[in-house]
N, C-alpha and C positions, 0 to 999 in steps of 0.2 A: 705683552705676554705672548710666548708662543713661539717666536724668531726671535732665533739667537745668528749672532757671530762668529763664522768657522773661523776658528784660530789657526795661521797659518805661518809656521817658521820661515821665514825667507833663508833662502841659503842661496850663495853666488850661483851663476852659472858654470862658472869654472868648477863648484864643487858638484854639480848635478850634471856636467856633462864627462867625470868619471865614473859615474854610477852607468851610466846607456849602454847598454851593450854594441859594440861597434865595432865594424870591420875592419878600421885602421891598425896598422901596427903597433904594437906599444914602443916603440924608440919614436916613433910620430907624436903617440900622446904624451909622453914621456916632455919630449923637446916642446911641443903646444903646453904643454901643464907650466913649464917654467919659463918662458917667453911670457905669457899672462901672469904671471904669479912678479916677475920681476921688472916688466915693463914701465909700471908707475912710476919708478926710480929713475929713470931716462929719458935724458934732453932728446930733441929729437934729429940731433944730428948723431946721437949714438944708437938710436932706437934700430937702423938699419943694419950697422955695422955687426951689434950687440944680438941680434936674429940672425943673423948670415953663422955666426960663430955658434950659434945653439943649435940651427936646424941643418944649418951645413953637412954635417956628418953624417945625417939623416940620409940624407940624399943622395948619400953615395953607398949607401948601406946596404949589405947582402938580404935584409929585408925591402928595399926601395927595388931592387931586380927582383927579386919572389915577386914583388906586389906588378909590377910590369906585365913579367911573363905568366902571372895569372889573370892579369886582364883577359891579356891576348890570345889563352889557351882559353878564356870562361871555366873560370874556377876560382873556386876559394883561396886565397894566399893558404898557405903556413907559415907563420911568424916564428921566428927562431931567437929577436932581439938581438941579431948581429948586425 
């Protein structure tokens, strides 16, 4: 008597690490969210191909130069999602 057992819902990491508030852009977590959500599905000769084609466009993204030239000024990005 006395001690109990804190009941604790396990939830993915994947789903707790869209709750954190984070500096990244959303077309970043956006492309991370469905890279891990579909990755299980993939041999691993597609697993690189199959990322390149999801975060690719990231990369080149009018958000990916905001997040650059905010480095390098010290500043906060503005994410626009383009």
């Amino acid at each position: 008597m006395g001690t109990s057992n804190r009941g604790v819902i396990r939830r993915s990491s994947l789903s707790r690490c869209t709750e954190v508030n984070t500096p990244n852009g959303p077309l970043a977590l956006t492309a991370t969210k469905t890279i891990l959500q579909q990755q299980r599905d993939w041999d691993e000769g597609e697993f690189w191909a199959k990322q390149g084609e999801i975060a690719g466009p990231v990369m080149t993204s009018e958000d990916a130069q905001e997040g650059a030239k905010a480095f390098a000024e010290k500043r906060d990005p503005v994410w626009q999602g383009k």
